[in-house]
Every structure is written in structure tokens, then in C-alpha cells.
N, C-alpha and C positions, 0 to 999 in steps of 0.2 A: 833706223837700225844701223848698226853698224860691224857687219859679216869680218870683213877685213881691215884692219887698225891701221896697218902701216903694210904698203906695197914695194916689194923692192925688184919687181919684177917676175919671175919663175918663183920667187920666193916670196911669198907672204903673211904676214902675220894675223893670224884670224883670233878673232876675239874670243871663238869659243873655247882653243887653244889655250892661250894665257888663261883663263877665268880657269881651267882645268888644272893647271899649274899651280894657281894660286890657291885652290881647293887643299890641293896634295901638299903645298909649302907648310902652309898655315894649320893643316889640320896633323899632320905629323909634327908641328913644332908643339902642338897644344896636348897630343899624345907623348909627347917625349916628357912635358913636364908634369904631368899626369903620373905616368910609368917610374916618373923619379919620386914624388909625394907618396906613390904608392909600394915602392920597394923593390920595384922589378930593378933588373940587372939592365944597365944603360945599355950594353951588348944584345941582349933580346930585340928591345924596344928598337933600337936603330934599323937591325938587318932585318926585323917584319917592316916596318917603313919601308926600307927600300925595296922589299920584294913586292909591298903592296902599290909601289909607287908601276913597278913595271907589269907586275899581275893585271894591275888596273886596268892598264893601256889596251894589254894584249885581251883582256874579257869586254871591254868597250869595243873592239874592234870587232872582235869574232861574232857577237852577236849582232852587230849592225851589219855584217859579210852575211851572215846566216837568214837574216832577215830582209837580206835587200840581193838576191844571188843573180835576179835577171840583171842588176847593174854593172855586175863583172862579168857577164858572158861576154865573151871572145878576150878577153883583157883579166886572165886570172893571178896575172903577177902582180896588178895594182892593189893587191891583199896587204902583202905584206912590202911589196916596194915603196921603199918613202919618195923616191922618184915617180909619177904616176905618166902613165900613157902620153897624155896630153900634154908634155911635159914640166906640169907643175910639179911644185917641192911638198909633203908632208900628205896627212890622210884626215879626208873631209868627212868621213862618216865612223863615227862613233856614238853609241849608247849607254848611258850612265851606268844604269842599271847592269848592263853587264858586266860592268867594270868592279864594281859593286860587290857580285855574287864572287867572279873568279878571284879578287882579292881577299874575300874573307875565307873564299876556300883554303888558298895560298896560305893566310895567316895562321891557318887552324891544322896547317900539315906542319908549318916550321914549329909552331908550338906543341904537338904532337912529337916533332922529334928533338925536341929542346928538353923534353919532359918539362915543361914549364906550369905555371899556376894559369890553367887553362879560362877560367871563369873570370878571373882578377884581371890579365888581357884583354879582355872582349869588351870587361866595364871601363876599362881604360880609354879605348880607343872607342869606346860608342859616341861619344858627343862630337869626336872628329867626323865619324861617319855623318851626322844631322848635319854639321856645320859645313861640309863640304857641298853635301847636297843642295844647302842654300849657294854659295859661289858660283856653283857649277852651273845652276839653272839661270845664274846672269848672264853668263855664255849663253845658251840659249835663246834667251831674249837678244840679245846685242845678235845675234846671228839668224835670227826669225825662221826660229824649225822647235818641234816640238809645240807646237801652238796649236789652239783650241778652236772647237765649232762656233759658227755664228754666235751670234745673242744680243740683245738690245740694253743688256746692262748699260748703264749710264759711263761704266769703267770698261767695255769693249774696246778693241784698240782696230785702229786699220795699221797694216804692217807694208811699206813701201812695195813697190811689184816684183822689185829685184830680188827679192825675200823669199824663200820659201814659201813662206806664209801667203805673202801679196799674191804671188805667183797663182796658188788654189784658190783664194778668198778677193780676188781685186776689188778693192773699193767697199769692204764689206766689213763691219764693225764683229770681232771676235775675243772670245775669250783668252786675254794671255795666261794662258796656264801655266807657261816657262815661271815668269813672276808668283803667281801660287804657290808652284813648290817651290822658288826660294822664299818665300815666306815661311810655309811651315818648316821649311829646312831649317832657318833660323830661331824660329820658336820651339823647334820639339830641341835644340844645340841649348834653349835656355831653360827649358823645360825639363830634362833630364839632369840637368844639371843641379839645378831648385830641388828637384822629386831625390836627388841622390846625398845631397847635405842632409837632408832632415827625414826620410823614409828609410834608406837603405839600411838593408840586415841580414844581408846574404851578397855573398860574388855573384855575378851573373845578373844581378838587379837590375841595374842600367842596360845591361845588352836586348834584356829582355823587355825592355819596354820600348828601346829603339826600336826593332821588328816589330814588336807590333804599333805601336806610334806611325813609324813612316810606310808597313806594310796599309795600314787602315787608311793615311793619308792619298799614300799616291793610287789606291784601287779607286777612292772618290774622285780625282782627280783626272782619272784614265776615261772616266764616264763623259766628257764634255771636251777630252782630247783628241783631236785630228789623226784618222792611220790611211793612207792610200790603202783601195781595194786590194782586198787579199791576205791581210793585215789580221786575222785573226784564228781563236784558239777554240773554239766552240760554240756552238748556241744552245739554247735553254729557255725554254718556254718565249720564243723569239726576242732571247736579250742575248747579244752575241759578246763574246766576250775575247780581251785579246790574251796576247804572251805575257805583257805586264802586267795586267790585271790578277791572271793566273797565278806567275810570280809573287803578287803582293797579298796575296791569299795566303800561298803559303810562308810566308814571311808573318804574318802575323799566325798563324798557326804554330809555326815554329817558336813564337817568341810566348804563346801561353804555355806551351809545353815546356818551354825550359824555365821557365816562372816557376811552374810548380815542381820542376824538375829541383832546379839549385835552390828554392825555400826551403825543401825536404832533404836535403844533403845533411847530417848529424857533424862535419866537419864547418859547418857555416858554408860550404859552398866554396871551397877552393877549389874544386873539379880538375884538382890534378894528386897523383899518386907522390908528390913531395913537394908541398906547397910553398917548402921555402928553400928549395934547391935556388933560384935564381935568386932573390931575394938580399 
């Protein structure tokens, strides 16, 4: 594994870092030409990029702040200080998925006050979402957190001790689940894309198979994933269940409902009150 790429002292370059970067580079450039093929106003498509580039950041953070708070007890300016206590450079805990939720929130208020073709946006920018999800989870991997319960599959991995991973699992053959979901992340990126040439017939098509696509993914996924004690959102008939799990519940819930929400739209599913104002 490899946590940190390049050392330069106080300052370091962590892999999950760049991998995160190159999620947001590559899936905003593949959203921009997207958003051109589709007719949107290059002006929209830009300033949602960059808000979802910083939305991101700040919903990655808050939910790994939210979910890990005994960490910064006595030490609460290491929240949002890029300087940290210790005197390292930059901020070691972040969660995809949060970054995820408050960006598409973010997306869904600027285009709200953009008056823009609300539906048309979402199918734009879904395969970026897939596609990121795969990059991002090679940070992961390169960084050994996010990783999975024992198992004797023949493809179990041992993860160095330095590792997050090593550290709870030493010497012990485990699930890379980081790797699972950049696989489907890459596949549901080819797969909505495939299902969107030749099926689509309504805006919101693509958005809505994303959610539920990666909502169904990552809740299978959450079932055989690692959470330190305390780490969870209910139980039910003694199957405990976590925050993502929850989340990816509703993420595919959401993504049936707007299925048949935007099929049924008599304008084809523009879901905005002037669908060619940007345009």
C-alpha cells in the first residue's frame, strides 16, 4: 500500500488525496463535454463543477467529523484547520459518500436558482458521479481504510500493519472492498452510458438508474465492510445496520421514484419550468 506518494516533510502527498483529485479533474471534464453535446450553457456546467468540486470537499469532511467526534475531542480546530495539531499539512479523514450527498445537494440549489433544465443536468453529470466513484476508491486502496471483513476467498488481501487495515486485521486475509467498489464504479460509468444510447426516453433516465445502480451496489457492499464499534444506525431482526447502508437505501429509493416520476412528465422530462432558457 501506499498511504503517502511523496514526503516532503510537515507536508505530504497522500494518495487518497490525488486519487480524489483526479475523480473531480476527469469527471468534470467528461461532464463538461456532456453538457456541451447536450446544450446546456457552458456557464451552468462550469460554476456547478466548481461548486461541486468545493461542496464535495466540505460534505466528505463533515460526515467523517460527524462520524468520528471522540477523534477531535480537545483538538476541534483540526476540523477545519488544514494545519492540524500535530503539526501536519492537509485533512486525513474524509468520506466519499458525504461528499457525494452535499454536492449533489449544492448542484440541485444552483440549478434551482439558475432556473435551469433540472432533469437534463442530473443526466449529464450521472456517469461522472459512477466514474468518480471508481478513482476515488483507488485512494482507498493505495491508503488501506475502507476495507473489508476477514474471508478466505482465494482474492482476500493482507494489507501491510502500517495500514489502517493491517493495523485491525494483522496477518489476516480480507476482503478489498475499496477495489469492489472501484469496479462497479467503473462499470455502472459503462453501463449507464451503454443503457443511455440506446434506452433513454425521458430526462432524468441516467440520474435515475445511477441511485439506484450505485445505491443497490454500495448497500451489498457495506454488508462484508469494516466499521470500528459504534459505527452503526439500527438493528432489525439482529441484522445491524449502518449510516451507509441507510443512505444507499435511500438512494435507490429515491432513484425509483424519480424513474417514474420523470417517465411521467407529459414535457418528456425536462423538470424545469423553461427548458431551454440555458440552452
Amino acid at each position: 500500500m501506499y498511504p503517502i506518494l511523496i514526503d516532503f516533510g510537515r507536508f505530504k502527498l497522500h494518495s487518497y488525496g490525488l486519487m480524489l483529485f483526479l475523480a473531480f479533474a476527469v469527471g468534470i471534464y467528461i461532464a463538461y463535454r456532456r453538457g456541451r453535446r447536450a446544450g446546456l450553457a457552458e456557464g451552468l456546467v462550469l460554476d456547478i463543477s466548481t461548486a461541486v468540486i468545493i461542496s464535495g470537499l466540505i460534505g466528505a469532511r463533515a460526515l467523517y467529523v460527524l462520524t468520528h467526534l471522540n477523534e477531535f475531542r480537545g483538538r476541534w480546530i483540526d476540523i477545519i484547520s488544514p494545519i492540524q495539531s500535530d503539526g501536519s499539512i492537509g485533512y486525513a479523514g474524509l468520506v466519499l459518500l458525504g461528499g457525494v450527498l452535499f454536492a449533489l445537494a449544492t448542484s440541485l440549489f444552483i440549478a434551482w436558482l439558475r432556473d435551469a433544465p433540472l432533469l437534463k443536468l442530473l443526466d449529464v453529470f450521472a456517469p461522472s458521479i459512477a466514474l468518480g466513484v471508481g478513482i476515488g476508491r483507488i485512494g482507498c486502496f493505495l491508503n488501506g481504510c475502507c476495507f473489508g471483513l476477514p474471508t478466505k476467498l482465494p482474492w482476500g488481501m493482507v494489507f501491510p500493519a502500517g495500514t489502517p487495515a493491517g493495523s485491525v486485521f494483522p496477518h489476516q486475509h480480507i476482503h478489498p472492498t475499496q477495489l469492489y467498489a472501484s469496479i462497479y464504479g467503473f462499470a455502472l460509468f459503462a453501463v449507464l452510458l451503454l443503457l443511455e444510447r440506446r434506452y433513454k426516453k425521458f430526462e432524468g433516465y441516467t440520474f435515475s438508474l445511477l441511485l439506484i445502480g450505485y445505491g443497490l451496489l454500495r448497500f451489498l457492499n457495506e454488508m462484508i465492510r469494516w466499521y470500528e464499534p459504534g459505527f452503526r444506525v439500527l438493528e432489525y431482526h439482529g441484522r445491524v445496520f449502518t449510516l451507509s447502508q441507510a443512505i444507499s437505501l435511500a438512494l435507490v429509493l429515491s432513484g425509483i421514484v424519480l424513474y417514474r416520476y420523470a417517465g411521467r412528465l407529459p414535457s418528456g422530462g425536462s423538470g424545469s419550468p423553461r427548458p431551454r432558457s440555458e440552452e
